[in-house]
LUMLUMDREN-2810 file (N, C-alpha, C; in Angstrom, 1 decimal):
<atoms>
<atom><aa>X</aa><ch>A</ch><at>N</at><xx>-3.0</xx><yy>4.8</yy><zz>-42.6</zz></atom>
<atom><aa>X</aa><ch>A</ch><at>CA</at><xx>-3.1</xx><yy>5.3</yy><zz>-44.0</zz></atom>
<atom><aa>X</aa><ch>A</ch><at>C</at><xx>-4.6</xx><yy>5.4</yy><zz>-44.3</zz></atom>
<atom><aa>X</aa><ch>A</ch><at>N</at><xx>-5.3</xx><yy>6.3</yy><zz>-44.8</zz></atom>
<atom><aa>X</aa><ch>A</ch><at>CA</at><xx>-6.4</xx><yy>6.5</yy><zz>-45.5</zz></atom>
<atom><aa>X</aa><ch>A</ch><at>C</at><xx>-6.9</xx><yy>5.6</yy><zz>-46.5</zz></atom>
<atom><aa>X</aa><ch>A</ch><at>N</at><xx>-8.3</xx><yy>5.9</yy><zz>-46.5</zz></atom>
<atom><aa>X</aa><ch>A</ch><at>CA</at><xx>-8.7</xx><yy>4.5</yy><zz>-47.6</zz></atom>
<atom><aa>X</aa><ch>A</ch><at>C</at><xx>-9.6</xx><yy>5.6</yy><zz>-48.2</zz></atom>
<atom><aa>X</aa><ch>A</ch><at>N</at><xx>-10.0</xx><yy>5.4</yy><zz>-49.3</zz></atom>
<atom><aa>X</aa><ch>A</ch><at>CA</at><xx>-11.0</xx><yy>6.2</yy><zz>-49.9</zz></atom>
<atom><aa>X</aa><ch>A</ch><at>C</at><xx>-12.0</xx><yy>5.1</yy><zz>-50.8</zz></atom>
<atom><aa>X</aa><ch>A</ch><at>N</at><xx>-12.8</xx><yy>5.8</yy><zz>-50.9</zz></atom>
<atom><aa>X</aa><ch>A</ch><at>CA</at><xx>-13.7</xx><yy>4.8</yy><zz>-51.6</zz></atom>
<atom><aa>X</aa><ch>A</ch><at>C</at><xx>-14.5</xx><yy>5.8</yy><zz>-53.0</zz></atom>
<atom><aa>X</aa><ch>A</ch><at>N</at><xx>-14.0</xx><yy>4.9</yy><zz>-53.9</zz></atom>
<atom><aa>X</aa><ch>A</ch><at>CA</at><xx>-14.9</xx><yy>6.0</yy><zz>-55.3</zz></atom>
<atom><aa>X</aa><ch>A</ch><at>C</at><xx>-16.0</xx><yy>5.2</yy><zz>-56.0</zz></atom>
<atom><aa>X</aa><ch>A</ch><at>N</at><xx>-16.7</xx><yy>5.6</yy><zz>-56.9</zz></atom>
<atom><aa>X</aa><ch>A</ch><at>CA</at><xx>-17.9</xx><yy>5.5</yy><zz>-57.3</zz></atom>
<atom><aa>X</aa><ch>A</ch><at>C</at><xx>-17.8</xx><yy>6.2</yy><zz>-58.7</zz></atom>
<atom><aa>X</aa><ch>A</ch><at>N</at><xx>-18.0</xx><yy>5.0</yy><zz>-59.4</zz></atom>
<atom><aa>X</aa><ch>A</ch><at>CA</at><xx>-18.2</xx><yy>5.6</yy><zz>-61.0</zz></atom>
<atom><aa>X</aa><ch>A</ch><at>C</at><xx>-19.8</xx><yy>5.5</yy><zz>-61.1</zz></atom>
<atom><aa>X</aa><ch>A</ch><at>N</at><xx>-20.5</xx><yy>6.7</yy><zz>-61.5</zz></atom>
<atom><aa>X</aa><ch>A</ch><at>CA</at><xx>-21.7</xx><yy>6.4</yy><zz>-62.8</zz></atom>
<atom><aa>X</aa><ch>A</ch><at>C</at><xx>-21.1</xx><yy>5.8</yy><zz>-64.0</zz></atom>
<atom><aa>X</aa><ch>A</ch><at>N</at><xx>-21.8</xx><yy>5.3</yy><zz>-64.7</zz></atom>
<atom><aa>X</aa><ch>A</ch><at>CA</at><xx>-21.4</xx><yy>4.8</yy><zz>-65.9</zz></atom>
<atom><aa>X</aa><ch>A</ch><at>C</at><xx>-22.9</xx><yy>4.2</yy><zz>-66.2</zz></atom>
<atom><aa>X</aa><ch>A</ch><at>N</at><xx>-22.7</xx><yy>4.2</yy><zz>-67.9</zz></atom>
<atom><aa>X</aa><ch>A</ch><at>CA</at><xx>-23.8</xx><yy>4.2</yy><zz>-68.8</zz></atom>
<atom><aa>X</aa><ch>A</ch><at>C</at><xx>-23.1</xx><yy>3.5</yy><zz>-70.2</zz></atom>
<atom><aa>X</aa><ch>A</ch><at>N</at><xx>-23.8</xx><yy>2.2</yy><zz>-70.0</zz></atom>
<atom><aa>X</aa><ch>A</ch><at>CA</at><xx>-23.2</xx><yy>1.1</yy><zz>-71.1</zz></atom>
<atom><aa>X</aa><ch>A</ch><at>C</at><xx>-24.0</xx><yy>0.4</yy><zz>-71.6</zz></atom>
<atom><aa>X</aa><ch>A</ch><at>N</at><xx>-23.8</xx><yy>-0.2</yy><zz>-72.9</zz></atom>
<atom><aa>X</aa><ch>A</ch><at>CA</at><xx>-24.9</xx><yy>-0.9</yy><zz>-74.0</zz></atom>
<atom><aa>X</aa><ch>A</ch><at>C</at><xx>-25.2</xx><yy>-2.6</yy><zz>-73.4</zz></atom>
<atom><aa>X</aa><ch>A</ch><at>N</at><xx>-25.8</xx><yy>-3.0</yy><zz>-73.1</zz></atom>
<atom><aa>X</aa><ch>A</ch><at>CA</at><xx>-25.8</xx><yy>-4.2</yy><zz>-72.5</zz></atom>
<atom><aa>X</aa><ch>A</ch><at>C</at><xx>-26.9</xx><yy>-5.1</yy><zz>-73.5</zz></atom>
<atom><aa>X</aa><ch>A</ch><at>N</at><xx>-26.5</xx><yy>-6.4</yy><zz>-73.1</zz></atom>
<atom><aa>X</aa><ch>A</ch><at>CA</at><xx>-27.6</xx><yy>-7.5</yy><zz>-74.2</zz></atom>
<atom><aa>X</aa><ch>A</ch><at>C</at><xx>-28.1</xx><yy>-8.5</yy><zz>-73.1</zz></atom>
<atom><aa>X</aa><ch>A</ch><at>N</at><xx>-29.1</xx><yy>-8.6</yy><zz>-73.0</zz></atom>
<atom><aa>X</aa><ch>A</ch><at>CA</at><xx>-29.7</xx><yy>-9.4</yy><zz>-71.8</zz></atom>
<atom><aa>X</aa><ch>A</ch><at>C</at><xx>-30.8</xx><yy>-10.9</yy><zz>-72.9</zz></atom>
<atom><aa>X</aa><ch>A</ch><at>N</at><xx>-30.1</xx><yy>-11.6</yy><zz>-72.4</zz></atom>
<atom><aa>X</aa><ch>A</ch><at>CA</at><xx>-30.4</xx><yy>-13.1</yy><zz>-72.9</zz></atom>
<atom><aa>X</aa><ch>A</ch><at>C</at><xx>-30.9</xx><yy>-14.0</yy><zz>-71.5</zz></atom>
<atom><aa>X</aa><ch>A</ch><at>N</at><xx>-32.2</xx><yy>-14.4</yy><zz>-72.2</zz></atom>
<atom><aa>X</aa><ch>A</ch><at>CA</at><xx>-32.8</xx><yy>-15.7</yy><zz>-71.2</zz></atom>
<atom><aa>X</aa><ch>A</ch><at>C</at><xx>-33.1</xx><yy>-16.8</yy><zz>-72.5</zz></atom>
<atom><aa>X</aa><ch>A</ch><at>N</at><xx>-33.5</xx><yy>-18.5</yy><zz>-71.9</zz></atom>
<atom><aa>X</aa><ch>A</ch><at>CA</at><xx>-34.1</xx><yy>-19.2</yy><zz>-72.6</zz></atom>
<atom><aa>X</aa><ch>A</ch><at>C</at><xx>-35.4</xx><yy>-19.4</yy><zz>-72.1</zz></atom>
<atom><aa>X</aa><ch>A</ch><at>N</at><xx>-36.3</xx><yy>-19.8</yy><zz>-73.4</zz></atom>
<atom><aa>X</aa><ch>A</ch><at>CA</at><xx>-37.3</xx><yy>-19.9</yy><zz>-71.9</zz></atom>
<atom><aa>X</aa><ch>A</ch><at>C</at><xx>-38.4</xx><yy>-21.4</yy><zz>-72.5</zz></atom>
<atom><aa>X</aa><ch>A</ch><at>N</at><xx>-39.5</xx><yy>-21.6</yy><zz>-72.0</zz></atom>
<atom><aa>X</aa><ch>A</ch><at>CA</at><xx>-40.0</xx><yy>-23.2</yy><zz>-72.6</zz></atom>
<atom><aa>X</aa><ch>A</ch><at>C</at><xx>-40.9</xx><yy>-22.3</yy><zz>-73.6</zz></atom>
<atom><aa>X</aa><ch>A</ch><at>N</at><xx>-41.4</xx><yy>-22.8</yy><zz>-74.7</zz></atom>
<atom><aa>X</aa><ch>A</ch><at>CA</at><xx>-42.3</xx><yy>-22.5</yy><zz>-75.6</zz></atom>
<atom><aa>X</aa><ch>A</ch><at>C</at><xx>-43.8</xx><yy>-21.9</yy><zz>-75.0</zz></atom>
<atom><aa>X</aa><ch>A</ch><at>N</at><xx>-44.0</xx><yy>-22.9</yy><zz>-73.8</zz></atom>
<atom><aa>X</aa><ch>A</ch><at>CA</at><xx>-45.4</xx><yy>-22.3</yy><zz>-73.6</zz></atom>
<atom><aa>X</aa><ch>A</ch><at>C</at><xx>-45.1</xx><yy>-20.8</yy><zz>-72.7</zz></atom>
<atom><aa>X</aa><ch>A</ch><at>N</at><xx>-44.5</xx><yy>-20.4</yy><zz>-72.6</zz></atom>
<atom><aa>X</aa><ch>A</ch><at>CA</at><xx>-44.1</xx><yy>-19.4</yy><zz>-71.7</zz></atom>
<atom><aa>X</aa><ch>A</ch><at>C</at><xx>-44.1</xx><yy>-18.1</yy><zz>-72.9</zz></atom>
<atom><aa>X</aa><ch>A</ch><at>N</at><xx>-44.1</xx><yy>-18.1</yy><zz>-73.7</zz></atom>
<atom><aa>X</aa><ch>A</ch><at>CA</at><xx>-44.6</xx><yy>-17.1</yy><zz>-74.7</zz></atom>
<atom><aa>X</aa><ch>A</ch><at>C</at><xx>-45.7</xx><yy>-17.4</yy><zz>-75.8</zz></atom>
<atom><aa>X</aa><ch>A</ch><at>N</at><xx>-46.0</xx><yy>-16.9</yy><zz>-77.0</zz></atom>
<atom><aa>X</aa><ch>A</ch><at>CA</at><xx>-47.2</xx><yy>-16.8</yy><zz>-77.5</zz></atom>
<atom><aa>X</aa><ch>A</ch><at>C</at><xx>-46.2</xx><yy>-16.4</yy><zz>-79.3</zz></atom>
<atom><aa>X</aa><ch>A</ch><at>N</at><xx>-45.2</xx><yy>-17.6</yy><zz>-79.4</zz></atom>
<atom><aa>X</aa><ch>A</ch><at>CA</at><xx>-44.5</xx><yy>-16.9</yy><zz>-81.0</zz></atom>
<atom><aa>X</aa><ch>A</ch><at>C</at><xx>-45.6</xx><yy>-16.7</yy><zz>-81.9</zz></atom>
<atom><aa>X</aa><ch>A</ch><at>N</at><xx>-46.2</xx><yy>-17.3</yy><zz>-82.2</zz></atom>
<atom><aa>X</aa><ch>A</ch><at>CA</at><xx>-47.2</xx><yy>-16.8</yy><zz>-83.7</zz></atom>
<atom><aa>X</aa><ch>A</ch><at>C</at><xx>-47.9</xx><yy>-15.3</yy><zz>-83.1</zz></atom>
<atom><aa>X</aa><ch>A</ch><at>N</at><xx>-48.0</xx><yy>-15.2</yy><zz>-82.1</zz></atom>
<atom><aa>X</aa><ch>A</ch><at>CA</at><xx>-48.4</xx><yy>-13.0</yy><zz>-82.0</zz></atom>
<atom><aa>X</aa><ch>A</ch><at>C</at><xx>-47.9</xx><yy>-12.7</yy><zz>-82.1</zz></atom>
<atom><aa>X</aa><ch>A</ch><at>N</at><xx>-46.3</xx><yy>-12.9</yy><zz>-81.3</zz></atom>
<atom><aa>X</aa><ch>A</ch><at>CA</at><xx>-45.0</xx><yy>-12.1</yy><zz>-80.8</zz></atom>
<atom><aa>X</aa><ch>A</ch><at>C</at><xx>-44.8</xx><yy>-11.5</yy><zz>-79.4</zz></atom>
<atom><aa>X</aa><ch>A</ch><at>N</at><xx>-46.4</xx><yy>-12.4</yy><zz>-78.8</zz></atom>
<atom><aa>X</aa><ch>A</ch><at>CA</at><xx>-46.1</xx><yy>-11.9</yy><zz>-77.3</zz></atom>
<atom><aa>X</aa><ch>A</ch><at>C</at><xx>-45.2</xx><yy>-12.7</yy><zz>-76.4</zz></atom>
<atom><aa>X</aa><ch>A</ch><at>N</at><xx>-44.4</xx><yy>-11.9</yy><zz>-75.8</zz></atom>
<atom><aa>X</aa><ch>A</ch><at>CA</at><xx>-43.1</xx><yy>-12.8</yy><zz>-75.1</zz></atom>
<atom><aa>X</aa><ch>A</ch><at>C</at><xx>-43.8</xx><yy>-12.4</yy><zz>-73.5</zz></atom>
<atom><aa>X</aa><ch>A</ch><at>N</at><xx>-45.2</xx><yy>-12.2</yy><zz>-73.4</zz></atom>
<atom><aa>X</aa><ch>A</ch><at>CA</at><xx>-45.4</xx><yy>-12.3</yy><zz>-72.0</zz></atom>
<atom><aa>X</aa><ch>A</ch><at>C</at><xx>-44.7</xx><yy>-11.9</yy><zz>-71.0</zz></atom>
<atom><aa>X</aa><ch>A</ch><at>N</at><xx>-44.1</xx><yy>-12.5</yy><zz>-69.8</zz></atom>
<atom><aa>X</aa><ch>A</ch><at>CA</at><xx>-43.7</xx><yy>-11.7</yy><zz>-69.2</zz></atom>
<atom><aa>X</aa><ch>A</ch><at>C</at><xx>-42.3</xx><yy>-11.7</yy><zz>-68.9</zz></atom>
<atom><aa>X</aa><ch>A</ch><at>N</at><xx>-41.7</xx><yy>-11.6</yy><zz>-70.6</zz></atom>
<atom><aa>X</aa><ch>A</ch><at>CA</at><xx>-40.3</xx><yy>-11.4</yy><zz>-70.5</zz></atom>
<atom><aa>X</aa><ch>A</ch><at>C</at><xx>-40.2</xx><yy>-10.1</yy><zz>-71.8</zz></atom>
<atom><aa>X</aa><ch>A</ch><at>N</at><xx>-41.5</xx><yy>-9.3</yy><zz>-71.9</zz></atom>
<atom><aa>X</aa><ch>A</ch><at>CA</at><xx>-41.0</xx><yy>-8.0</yy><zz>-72.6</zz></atom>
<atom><aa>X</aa><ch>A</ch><at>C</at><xx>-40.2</xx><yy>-6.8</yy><zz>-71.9</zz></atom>
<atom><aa>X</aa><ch>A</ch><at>N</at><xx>-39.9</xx><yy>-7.3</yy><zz>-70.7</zz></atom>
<atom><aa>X</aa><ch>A</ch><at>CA</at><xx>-38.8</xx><yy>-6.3</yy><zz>-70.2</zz></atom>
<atom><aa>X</aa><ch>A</ch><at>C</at><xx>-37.9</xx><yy>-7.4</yy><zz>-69.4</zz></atom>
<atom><aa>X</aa><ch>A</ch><at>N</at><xx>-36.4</xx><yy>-7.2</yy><zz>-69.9</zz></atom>
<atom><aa>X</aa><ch>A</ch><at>CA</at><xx>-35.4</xx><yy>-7.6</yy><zz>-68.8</zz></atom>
<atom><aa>X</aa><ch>A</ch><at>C</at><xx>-35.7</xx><yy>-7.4</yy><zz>-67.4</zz></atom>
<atom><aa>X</aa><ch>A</ch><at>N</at><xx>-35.2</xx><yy>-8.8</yy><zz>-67.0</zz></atom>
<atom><aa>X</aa><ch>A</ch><at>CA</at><xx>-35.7</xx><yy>-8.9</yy><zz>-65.3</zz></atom>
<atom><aa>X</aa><ch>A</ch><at>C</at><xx>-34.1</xx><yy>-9.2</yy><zz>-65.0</zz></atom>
<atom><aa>X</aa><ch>A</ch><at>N</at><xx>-34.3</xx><yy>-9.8</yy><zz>-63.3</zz></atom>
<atom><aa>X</aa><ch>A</ch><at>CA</at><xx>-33.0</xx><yy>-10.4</yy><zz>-62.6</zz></atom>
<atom><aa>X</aa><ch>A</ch><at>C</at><xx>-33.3</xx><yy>-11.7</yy><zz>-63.5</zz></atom>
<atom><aa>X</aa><ch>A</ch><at>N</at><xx>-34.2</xx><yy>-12.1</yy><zz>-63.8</zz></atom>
<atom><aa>X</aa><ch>A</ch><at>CA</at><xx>-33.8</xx><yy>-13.8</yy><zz>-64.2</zz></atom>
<atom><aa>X</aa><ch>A</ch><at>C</at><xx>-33.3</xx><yy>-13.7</yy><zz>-65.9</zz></atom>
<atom><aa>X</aa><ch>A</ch><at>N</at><xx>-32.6</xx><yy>-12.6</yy><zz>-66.2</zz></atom>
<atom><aa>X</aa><ch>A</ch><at>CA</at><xx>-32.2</xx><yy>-12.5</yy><zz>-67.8</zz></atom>
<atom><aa>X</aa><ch>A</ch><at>C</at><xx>-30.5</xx><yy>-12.6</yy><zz>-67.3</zz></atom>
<atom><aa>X</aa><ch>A</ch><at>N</at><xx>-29.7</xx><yy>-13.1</yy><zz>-68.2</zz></atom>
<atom><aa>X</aa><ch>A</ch><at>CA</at><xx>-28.4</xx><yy>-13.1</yy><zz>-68.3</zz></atom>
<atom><aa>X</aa><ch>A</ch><at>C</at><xx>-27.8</xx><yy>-11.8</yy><zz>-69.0</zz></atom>
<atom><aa>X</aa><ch>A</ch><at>N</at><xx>-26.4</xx><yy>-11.0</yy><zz>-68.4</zz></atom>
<atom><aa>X</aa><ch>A</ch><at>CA</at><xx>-26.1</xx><yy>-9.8</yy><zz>-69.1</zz></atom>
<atom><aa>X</aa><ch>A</ch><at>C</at><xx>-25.1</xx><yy>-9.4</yy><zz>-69.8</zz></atom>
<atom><aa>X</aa><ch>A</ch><at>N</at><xx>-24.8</xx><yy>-8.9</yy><zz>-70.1</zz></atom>
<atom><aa>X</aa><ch>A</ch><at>CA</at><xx>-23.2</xx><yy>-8.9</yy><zz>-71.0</zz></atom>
<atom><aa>X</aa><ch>A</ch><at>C</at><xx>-23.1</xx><yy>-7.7</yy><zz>-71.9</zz></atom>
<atom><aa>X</aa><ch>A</ch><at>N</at><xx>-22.0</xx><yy>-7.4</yy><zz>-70.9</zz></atom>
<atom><aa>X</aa><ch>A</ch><at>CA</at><xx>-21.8</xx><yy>-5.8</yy><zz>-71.3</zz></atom>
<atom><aa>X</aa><ch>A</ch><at>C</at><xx>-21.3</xx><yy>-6.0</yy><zz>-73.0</zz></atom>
<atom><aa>X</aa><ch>A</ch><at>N</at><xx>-21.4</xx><yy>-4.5</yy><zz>-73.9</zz></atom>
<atom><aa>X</aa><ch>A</ch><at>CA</at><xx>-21.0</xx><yy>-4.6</yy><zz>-74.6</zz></atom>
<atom><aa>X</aa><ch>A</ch><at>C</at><xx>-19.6</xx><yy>-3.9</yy><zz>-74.5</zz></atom>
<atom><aa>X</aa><ch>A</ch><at>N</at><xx>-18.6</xx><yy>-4.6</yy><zz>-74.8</zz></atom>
<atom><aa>X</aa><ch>A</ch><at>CA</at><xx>-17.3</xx><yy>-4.0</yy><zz>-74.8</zz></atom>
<atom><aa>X</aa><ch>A</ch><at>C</at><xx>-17.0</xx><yy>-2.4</yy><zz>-75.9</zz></atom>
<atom><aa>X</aa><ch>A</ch><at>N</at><xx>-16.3</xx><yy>-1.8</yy><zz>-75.0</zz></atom>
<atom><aa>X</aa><ch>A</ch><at>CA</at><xx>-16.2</xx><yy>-0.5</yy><zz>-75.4</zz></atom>
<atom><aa>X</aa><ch>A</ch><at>C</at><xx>-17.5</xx><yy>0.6</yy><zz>-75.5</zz></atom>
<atom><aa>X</aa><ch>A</ch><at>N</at><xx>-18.8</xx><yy>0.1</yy><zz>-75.0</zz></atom>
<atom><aa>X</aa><ch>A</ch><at>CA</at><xx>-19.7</xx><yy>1.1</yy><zz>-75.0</zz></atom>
<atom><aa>X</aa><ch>A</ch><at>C</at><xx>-19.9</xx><yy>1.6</yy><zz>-73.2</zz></atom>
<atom><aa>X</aa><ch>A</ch><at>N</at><xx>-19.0</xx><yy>1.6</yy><zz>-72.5</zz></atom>
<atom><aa>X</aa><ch>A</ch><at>CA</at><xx>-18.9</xx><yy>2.6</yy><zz>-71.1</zz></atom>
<atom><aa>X</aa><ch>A</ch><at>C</at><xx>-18.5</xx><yy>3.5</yy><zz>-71.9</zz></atom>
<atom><aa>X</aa><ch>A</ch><at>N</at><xx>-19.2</xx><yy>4.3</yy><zz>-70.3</zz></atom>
<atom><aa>X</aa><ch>A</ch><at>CA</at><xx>-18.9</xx><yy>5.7</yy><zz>-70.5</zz></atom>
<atom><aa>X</aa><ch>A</ch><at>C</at><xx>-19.2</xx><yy>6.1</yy><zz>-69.2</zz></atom>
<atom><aa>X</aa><ch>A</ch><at>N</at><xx>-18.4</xx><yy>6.8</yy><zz>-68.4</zz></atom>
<atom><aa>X</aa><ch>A</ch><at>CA</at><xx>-18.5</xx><yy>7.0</yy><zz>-66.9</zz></atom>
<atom><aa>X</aa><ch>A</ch><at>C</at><xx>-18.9</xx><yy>8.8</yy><zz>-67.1</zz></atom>
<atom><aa>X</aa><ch>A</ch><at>N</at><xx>-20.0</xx><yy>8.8</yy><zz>-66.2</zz></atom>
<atom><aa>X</aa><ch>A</ch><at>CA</at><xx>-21.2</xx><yy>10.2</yy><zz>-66.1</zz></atom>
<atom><aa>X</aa><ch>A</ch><at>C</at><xx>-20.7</xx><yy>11.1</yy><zz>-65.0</zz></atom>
<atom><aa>X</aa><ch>A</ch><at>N</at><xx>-20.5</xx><yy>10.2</yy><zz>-63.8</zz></atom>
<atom><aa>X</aa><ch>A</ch><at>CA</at><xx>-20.0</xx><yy>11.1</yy><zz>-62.8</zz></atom>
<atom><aa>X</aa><ch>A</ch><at>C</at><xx>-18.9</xx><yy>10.0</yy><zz>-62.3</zz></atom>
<atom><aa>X</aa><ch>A</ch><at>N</at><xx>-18.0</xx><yy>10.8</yy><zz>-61.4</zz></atom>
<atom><aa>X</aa><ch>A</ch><at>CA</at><xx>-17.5</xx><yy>10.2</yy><zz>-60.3</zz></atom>
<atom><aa>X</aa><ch>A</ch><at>C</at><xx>-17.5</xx><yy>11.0</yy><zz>-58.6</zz></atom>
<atom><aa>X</aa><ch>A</ch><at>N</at><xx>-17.5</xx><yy>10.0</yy><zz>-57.4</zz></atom>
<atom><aa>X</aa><ch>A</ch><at>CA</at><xx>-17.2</xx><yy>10.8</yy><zz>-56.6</zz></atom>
<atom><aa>X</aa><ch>A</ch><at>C</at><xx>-16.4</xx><yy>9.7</yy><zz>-55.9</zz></atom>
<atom><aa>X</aa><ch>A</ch><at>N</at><xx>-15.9</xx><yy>10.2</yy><zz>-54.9</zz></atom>
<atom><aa>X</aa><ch>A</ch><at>CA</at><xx>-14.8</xx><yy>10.1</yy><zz>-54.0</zz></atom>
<atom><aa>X</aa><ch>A</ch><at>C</at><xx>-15.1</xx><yy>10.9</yy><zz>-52.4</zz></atom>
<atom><aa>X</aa><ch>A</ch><at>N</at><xx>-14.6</xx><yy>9.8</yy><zz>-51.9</zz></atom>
<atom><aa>X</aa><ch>A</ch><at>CA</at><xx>-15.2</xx><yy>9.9</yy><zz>-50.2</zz></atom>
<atom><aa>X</aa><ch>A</ch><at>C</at><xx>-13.7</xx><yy>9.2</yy><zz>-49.1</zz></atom>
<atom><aa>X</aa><ch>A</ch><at>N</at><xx>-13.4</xx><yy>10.0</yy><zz>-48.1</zz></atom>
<atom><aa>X</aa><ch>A</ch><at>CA</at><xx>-13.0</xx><yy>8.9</yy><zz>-47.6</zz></atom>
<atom><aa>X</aa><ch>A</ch><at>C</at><xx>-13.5</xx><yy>8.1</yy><zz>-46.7</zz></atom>
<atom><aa>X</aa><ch>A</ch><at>N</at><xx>-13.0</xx><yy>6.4</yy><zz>-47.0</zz></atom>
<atom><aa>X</aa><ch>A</ch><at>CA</at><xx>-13.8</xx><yy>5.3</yy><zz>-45.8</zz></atom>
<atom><aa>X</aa><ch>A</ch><at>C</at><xx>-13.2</xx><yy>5.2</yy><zz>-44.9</zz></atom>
<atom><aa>X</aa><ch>A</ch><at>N</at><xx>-14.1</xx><yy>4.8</yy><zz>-44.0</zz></atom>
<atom><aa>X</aa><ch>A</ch><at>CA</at><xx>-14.0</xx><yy>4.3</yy><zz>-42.8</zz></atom>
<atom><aa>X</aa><ch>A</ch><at>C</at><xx>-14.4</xx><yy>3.0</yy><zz>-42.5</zz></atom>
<atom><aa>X</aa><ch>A</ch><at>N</at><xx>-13.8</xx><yy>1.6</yy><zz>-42.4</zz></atom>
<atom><aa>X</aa><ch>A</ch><at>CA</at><xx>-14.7</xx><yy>0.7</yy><zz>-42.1</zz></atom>
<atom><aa>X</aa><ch>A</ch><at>C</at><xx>-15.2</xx><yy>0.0</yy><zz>-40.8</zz></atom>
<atom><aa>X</aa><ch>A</ch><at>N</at><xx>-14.9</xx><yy>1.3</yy><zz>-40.2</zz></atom>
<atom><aa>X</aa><ch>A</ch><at>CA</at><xx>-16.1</xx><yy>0.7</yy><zz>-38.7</zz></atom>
<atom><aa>X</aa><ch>A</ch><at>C</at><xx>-17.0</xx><yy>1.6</yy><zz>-38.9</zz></atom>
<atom><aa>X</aa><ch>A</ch><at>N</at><xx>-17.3</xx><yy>2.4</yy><zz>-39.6</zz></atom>
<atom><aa>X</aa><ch>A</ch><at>CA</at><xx>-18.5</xx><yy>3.0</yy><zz>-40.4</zz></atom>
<atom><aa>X</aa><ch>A</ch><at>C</at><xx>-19.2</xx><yy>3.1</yy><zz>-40.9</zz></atom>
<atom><aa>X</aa><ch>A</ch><at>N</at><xx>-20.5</xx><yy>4.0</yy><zz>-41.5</zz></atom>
<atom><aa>X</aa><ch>A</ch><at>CA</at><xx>-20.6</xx><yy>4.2</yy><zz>-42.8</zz></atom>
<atom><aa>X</aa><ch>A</ch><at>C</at><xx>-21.6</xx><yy>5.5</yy><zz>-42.8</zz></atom>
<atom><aa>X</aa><ch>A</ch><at>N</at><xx>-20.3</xx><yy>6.7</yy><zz>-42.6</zz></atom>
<atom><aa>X</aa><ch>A</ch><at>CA</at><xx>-21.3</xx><yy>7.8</yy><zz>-41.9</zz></atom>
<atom><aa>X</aa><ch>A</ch><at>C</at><xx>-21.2</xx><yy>8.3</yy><zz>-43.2</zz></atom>
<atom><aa>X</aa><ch>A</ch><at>N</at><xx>-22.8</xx><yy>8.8</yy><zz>-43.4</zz></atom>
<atom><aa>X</aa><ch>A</ch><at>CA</at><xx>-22.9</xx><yy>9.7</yy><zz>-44.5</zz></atom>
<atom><aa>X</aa><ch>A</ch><at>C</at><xx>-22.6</xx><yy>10.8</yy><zz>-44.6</zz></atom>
<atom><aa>X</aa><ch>A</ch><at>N</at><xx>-22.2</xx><yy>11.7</yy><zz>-43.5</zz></atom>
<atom><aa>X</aa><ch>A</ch><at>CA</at><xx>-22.3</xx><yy>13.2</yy><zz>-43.6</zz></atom>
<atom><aa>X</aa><ch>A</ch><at>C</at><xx>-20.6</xx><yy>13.7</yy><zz>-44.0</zz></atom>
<atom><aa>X</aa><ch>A</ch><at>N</at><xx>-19.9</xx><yy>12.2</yy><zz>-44.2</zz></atom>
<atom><aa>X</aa><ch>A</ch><at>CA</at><xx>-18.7</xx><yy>12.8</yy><zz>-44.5</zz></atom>
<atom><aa>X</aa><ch>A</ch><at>C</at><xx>-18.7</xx><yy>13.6</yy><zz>-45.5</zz></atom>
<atom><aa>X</aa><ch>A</ch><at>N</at><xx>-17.9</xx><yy>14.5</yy><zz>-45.9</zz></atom>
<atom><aa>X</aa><ch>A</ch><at>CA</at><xx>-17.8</xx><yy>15.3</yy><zz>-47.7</zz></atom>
<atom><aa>X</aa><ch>A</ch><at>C</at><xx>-17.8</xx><yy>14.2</yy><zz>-48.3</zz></atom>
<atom><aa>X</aa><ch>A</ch><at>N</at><xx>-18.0</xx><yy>14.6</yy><zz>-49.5</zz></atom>
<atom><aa>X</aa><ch>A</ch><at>CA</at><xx>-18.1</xx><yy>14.0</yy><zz>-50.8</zz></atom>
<atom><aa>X</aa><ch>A</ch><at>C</at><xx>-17.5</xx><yy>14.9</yy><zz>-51.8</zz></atom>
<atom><aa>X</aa><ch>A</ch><at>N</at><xx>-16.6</xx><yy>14.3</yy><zz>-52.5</zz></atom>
<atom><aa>X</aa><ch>A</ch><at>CA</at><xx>-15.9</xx><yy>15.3</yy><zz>-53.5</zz></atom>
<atom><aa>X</aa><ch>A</ch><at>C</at><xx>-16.5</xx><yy>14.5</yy><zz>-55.3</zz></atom>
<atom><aa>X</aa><ch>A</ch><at>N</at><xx>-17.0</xx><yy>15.2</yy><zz>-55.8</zz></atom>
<atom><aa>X</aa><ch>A</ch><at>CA</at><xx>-17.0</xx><yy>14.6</yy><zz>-57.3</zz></atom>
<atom><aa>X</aa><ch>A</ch><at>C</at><xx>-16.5</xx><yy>15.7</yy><zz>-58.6</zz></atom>
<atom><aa>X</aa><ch>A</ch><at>N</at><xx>-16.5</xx><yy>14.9</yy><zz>-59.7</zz></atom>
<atom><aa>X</aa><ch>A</ch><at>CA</at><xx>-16.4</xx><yy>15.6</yy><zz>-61.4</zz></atom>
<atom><aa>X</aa><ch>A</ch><at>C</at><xx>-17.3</xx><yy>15.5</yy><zz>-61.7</zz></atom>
</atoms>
């Protein structure tokens, strides 16, 4: 039997939460140093109901493989 393997894009609202020690920012400026951009070390949590899938494709697999030149079919 055939296996296929699909792949959603998707584009969703997410909230990324860390704690961190006091000296590790600067509150009376508002500089948060080096957590003004979400990293791996932030916690995440999708917002529910804000997906939205952009593309999809579909392939079939093989798992003694992983040849790229198979087609690729998408929407």
């Amino acid at each position: 039997m055939k296996k296929y393997k699909i792949t959603h894009k998707i584009t969703a609202d997410f909230i990324a939460e860390i704690i961190v020690n006091e000296d590790e920012i600067n509150a009376s400026i508002n500089d948060l140093k080096l957590y003004k951009k979400p990293n791996s070390k932030f916690e995440y949590t999708m917002l529910k109901g804000t997906e939205s899938v952009t593309q999809t494709n579909y392939e079939e697999y093989d798992e003694k493989s992983n040849n790229s030149n198979k087609e690729r079919t998408s929407d």
